[in-house]
MARVEX-422283 format. One record per residue (C-alpha): x, y, z; residue number from 1. Coordinates in nm, 3 decimals, padded with zeros to 5 digits. Each point is the difference from the previous one (the first is absolute). Example, Ala and Ser with C-alpha at 12.3 -4.5 7.8 and 13.67 -1.06 7.14 Angstrom:
% residues 2
east, north, up, seq
01.230, -00.450, 00.780, 1;
00.137, 00.344, -00.066, 2;
This chain:
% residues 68
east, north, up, seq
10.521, 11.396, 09.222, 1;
-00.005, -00.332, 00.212, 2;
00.196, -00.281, -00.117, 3;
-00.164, -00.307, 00.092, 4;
00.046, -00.412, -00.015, 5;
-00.206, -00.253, -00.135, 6;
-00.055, -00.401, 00.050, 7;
-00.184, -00.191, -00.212, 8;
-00.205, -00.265, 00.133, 9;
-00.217, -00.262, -00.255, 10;
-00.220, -00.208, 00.189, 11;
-00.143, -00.312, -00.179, 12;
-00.341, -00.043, -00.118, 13;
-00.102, -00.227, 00.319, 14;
00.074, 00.306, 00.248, 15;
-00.357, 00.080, 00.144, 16;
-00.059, 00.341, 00.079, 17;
00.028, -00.004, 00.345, 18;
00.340, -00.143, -00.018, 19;
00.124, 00.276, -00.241, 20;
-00.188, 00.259, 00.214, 21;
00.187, -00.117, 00.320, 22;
00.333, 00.002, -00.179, 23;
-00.025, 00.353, -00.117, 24;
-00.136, 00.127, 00.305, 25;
00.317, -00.149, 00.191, 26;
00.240, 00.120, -00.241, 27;
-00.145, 00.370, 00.055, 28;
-00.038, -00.032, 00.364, 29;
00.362, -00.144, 00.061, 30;
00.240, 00.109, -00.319, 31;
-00.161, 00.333, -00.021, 32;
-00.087, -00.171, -00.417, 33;
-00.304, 00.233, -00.153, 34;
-00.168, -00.162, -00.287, 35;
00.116, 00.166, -00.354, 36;
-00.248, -00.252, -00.240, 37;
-00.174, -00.300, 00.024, 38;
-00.067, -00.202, -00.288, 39;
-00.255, -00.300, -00.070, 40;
00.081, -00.193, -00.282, 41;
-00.342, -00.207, -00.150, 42;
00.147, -00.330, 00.107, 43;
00.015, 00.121, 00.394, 44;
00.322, 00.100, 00.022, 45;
00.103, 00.310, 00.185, 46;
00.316, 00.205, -00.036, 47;
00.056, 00.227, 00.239, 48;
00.246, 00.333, 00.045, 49;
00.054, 00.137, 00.302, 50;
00.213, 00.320, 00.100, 51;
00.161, 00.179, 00.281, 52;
00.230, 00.323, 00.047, 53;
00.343, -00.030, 00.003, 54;
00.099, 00.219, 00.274, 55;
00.373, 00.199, -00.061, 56;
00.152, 00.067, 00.345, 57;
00.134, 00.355, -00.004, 58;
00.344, 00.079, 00.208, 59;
-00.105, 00.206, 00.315, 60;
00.386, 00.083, -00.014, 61;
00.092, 00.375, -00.078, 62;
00.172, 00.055, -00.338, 63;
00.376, -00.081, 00.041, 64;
-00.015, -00.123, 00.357, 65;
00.225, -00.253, 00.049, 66;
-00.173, -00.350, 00.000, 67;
00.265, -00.181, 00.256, 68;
């Protein structure tokens, strides 16, 4: 199963939708963020989760090699 990292991001009730919109979109284009839940509250608040893939390196060294 993945692991995975989230950031929470709560933009105030002012944000227009374009604005949001262009923030997400940058956040997935450049930090690889995917969007987990999105949440409008009834006074125009959003909070917003976003999530990526924490990716485990894996030694390419053979078992007991020696590492120096």
């Amino acid at each position: 199963m993945a692991d995975y990292e989230y950031q929470r991001i709560d933009l105030p009730r002012g944000t227009s939708r374009n604005v949001a919109r262009r923030l997400l979109t940058d956040a997935a284009e450049y930090g690889r963020w995917e969007l987990e839940r999105l949440r409008l509250f009834p006074d125009g608040r959003r909070r917003v989760v976003l999530r990526r893939r924490i990716i485990k390196m894996r030694s390419t060294l053979p078992q007991g090699a020696p590492s120096g």
